[in-house]
C-alpha positions as a Markdown table, in Angstrom:
| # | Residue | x | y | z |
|---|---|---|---|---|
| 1 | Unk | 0.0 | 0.0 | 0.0 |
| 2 | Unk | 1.7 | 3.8 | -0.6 |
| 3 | Unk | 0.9 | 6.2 | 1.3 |
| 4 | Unk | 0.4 | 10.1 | 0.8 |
| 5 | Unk | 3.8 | 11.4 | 0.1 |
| 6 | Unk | 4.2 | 8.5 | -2.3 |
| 7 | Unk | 6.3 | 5.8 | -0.4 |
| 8 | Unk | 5.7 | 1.4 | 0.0 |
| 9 | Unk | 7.3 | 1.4 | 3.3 |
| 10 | Unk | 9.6 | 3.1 | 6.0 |
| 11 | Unk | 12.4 | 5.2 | 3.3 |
| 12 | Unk | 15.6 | 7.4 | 4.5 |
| 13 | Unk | 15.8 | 10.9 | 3.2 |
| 14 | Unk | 18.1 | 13.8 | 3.6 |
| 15 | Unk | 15.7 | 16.8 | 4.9 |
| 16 | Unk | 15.5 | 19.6 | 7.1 |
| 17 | Unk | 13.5 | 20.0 | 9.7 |
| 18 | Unk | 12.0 | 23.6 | 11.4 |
| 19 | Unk | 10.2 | 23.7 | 14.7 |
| 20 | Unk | 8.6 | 26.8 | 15.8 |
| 21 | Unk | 7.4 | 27.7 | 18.7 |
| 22 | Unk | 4.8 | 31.2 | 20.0 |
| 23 | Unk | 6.6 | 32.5 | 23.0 |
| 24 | Unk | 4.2 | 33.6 | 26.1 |
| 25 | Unk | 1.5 | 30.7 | 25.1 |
| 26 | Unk | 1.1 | 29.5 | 28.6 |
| 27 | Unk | 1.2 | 33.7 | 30.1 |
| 28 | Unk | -2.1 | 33.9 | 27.7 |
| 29 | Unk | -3.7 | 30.8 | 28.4 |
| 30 | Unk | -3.6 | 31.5 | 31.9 |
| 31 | Unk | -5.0 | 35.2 | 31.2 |
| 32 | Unk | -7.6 | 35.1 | 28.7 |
| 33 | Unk | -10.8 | 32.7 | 28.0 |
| 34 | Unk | -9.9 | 30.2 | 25.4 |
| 35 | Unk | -12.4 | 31.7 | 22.9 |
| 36 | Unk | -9.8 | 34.6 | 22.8 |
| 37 | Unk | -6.6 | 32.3 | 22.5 |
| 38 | Unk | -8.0 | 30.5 | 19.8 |
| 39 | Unk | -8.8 | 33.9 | 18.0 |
| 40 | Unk | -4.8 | 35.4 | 18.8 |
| 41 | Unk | -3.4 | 31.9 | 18.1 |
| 42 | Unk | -5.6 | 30.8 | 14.8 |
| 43 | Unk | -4.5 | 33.6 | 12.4 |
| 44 | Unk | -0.8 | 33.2 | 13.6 |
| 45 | Unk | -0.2 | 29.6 | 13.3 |
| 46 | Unk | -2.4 | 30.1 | 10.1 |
| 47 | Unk | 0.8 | 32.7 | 8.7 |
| 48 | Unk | 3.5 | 30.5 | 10.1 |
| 49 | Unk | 2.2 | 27.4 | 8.1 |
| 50 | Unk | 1.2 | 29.4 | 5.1 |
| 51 | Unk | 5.2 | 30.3 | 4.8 |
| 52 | Unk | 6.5 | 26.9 | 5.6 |
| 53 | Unk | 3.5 | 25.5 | 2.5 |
| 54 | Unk | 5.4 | 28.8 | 0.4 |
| 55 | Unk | 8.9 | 27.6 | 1.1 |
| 56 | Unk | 7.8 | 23.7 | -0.2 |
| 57 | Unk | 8.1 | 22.6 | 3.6 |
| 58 | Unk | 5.1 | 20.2 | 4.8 |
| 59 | Unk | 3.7 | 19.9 | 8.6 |
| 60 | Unk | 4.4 | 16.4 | 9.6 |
| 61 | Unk | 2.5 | 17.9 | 13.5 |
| 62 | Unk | 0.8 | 21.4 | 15.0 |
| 63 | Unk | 1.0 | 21.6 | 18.7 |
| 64 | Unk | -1.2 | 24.5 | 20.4 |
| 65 | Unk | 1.7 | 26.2 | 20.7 |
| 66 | Unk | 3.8 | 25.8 | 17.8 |
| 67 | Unk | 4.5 | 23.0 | 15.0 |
| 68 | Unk | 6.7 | 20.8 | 13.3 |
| 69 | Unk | 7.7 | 21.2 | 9.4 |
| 70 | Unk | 10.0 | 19.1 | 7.4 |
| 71 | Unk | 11.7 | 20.6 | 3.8 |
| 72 | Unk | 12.7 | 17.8 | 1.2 |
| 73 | Unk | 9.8 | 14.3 | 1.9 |
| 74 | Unk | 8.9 | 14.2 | -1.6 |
| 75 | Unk | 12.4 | 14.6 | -3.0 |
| 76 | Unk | 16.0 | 15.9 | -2.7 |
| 77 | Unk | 17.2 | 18.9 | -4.3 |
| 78 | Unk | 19.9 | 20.3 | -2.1 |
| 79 | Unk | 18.3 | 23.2 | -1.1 |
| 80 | Unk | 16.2 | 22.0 | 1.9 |
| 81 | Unk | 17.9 | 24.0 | 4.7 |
| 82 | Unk | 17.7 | 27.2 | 2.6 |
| 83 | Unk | 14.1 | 26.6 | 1.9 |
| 84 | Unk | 13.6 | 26.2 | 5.8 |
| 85 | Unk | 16.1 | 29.0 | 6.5 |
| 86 | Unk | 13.9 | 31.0 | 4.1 |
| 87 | Unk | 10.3 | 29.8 | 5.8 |
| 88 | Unk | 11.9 | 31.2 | 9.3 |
| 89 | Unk | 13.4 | 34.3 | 8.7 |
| 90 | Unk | 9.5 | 35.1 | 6.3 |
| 91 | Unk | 7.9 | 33.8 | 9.4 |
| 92 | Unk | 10.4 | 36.0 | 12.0 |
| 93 | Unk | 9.6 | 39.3 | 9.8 |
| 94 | Unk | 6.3 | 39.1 | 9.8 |
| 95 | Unk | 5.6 | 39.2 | 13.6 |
| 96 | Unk | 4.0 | 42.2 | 14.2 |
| 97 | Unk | 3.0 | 44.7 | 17.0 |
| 98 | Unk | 0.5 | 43.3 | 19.1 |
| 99 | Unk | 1.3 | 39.4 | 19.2 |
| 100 | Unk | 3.1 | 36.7 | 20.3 |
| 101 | Unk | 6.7 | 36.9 | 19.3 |
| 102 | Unk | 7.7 | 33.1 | 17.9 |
| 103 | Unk | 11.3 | 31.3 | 17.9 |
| 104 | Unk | 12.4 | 28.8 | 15.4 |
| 105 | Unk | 15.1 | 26.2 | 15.1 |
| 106 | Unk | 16.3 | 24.1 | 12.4 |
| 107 | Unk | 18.5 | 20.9 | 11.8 |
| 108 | Unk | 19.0 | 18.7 | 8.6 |
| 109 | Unk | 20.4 | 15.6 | 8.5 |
| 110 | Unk | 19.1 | 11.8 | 7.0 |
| 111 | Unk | 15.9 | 10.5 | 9.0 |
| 112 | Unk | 13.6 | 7.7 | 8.7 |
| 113 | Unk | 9.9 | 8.5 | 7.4 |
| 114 | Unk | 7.1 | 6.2 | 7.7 |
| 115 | Unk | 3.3 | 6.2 | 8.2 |
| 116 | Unk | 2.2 | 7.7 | 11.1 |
| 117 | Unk | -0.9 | 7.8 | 12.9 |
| 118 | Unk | -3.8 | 9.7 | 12.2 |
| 119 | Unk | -4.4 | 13.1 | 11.7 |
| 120 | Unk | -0.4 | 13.6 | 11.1 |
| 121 | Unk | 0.2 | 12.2 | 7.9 |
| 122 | Unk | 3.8 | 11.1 | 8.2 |
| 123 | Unk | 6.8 | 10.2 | 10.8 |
| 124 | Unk | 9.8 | 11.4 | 10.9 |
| 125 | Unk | 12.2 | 10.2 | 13.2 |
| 126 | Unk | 16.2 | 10.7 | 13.3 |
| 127 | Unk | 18.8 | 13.2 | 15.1 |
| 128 | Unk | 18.0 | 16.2 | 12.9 |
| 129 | Unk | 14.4 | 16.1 | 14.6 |
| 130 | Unk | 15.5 | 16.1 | 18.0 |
| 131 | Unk | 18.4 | 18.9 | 17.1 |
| 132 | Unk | 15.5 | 20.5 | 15.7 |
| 133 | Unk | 13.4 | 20.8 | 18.6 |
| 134 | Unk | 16.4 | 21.3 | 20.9 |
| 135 | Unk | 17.2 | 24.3 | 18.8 |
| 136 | Unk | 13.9 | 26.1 | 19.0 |
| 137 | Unk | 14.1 | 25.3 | 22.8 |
| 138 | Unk | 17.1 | 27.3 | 23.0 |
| 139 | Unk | 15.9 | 30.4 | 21.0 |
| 140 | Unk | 14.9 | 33.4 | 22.3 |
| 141 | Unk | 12.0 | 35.9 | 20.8 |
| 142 | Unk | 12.4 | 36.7 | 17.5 |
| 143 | Unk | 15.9 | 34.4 | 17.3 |
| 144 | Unk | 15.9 | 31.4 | 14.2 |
| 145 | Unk | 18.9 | 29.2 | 15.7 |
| 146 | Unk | 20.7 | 26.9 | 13.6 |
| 147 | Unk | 21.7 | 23.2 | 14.0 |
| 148 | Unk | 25.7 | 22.6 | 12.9 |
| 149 | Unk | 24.4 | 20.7 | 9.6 |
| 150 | Unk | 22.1 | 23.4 | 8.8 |
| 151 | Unk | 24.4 | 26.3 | 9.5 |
| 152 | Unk | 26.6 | 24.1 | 7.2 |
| 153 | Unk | 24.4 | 24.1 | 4.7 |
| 154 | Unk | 23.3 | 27.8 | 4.6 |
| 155 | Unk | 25.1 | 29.5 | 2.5 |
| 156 | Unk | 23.0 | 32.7 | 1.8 |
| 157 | Unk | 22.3 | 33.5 | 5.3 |
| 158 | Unk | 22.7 | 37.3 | 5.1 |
| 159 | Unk | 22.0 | 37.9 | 8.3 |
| 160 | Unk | 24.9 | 37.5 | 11.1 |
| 161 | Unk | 25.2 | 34.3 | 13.1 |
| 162 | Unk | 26.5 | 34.2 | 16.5 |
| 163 | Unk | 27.7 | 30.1 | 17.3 |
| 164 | Unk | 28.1 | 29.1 | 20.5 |
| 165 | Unk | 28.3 | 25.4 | 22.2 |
| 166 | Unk | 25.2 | 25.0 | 24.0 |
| 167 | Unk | 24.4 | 21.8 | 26.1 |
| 168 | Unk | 20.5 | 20.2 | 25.5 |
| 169 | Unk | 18.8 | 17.9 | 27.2 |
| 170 | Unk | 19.4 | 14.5 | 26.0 |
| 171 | Unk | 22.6 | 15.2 | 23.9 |
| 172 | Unk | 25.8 | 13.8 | 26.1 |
| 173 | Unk | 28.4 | 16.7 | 24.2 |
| 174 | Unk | 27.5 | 20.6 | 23.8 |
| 175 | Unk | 25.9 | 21.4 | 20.8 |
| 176 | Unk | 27.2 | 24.6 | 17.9 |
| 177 | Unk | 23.9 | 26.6 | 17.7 |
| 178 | Unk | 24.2 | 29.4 | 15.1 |
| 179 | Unk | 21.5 | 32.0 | 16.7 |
| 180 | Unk | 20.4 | 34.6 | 14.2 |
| 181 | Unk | 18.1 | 37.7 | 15.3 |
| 182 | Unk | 15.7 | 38.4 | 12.4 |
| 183 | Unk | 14.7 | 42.2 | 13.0 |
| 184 | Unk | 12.0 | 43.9 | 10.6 |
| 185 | Unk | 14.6 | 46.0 | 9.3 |
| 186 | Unk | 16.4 | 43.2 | 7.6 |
| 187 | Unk | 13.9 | 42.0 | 5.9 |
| 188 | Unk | 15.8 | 42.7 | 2.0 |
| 189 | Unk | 19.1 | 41.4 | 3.5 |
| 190 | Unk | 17.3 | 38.1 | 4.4 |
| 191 | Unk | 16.7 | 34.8 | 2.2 |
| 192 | Unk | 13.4 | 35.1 | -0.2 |
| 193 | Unk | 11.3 | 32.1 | -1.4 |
| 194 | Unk | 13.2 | 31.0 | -5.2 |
């Protein structure tokens, strides 16, 4: 049986993954009646995914908070951590006045993708995911931080990079993390969709 992104069975693929995160979710949930967090947090996450579906990325899972994209399922053409790098920075300049500030992260790397349960449509598993995830966990507001393999493969980051070794939970040596501040006013220095 194949399923939606075309596969017979479990197949290993070179992709990058993005995980995003809206900063303050639990400050609002904890202030406001959910009829009001769902109209803040709906037309956000709406954005976010609408520039990871521009960039050729797919959701593989949407938290309440924050989601899960992966760039390069259907095939490899080299330019999956740009095309994620891209999706962040578009995501990171259009934050505006008045709502929750988000923080990205992004790792590449080879990972396993399968079937997964219902409603997400695929799995993903493998390092990059977890690098991922750690990455957005150590971003700030505003901050896209890159994995070592994605930094790697970035090579039209306009924007400046700051690396330091960070330690994550789960990871036995410190981690490079490339954090890169995405500021309105950079917005024609960053990466556009090709």
């Amino acid at each position: 049986m194949i399923d939606h992104i075309g596969q017979t069975g479990p197949r290993r693929r070179q992709v990058a993954v993005l995980f995003a995160d809206i900063c303050g979710f639990t400050r609002l949930v904890e202030s406001v009646e959910p009829e009001a967090v769902y109209r803040i947090m709906r037309p956000l996450l709406d954005e976010l995914v609408a520039r990871v579906h521009e960039h050729g990325g797919e959701i593989q899972q949407v938290l309440g908070d924050g989601f899960m994209a992966v760039f390069g399922l259907r095939g490899a053409y080299g330019d999956e951590t740009e095309r994620a790098t891209a999706a962040a920075c578009a995501m990171l300049r259009g934050v505006r006045p008045g709502r929750p500030e988000i923080h990205v992260g992004i790792e590449c790397g080879e990972v396993l993708v399968t079937r997964s349960w219902e409603p997400a449509g695929f799995g993903v598993w493998g390092r990059a995911v977890n690098l991922a995830q750690r990455m957005c966990g150590v971003a700030g507001p505003g901050e896209l931080v890159l994995g070592p393999a994605a930094y790697a493969r970035s090579e039209h980051l306009a924007a400046p990079a700051t690396a330091a070794s960070v330690r994550v939970r789960g990871v036995a040596d410190p981690v490079a993390a490339h954090r890169v501040v995405v500021l309105p006013a950079m917005a024609a220095a960053l990466p556009v969709a090709a």
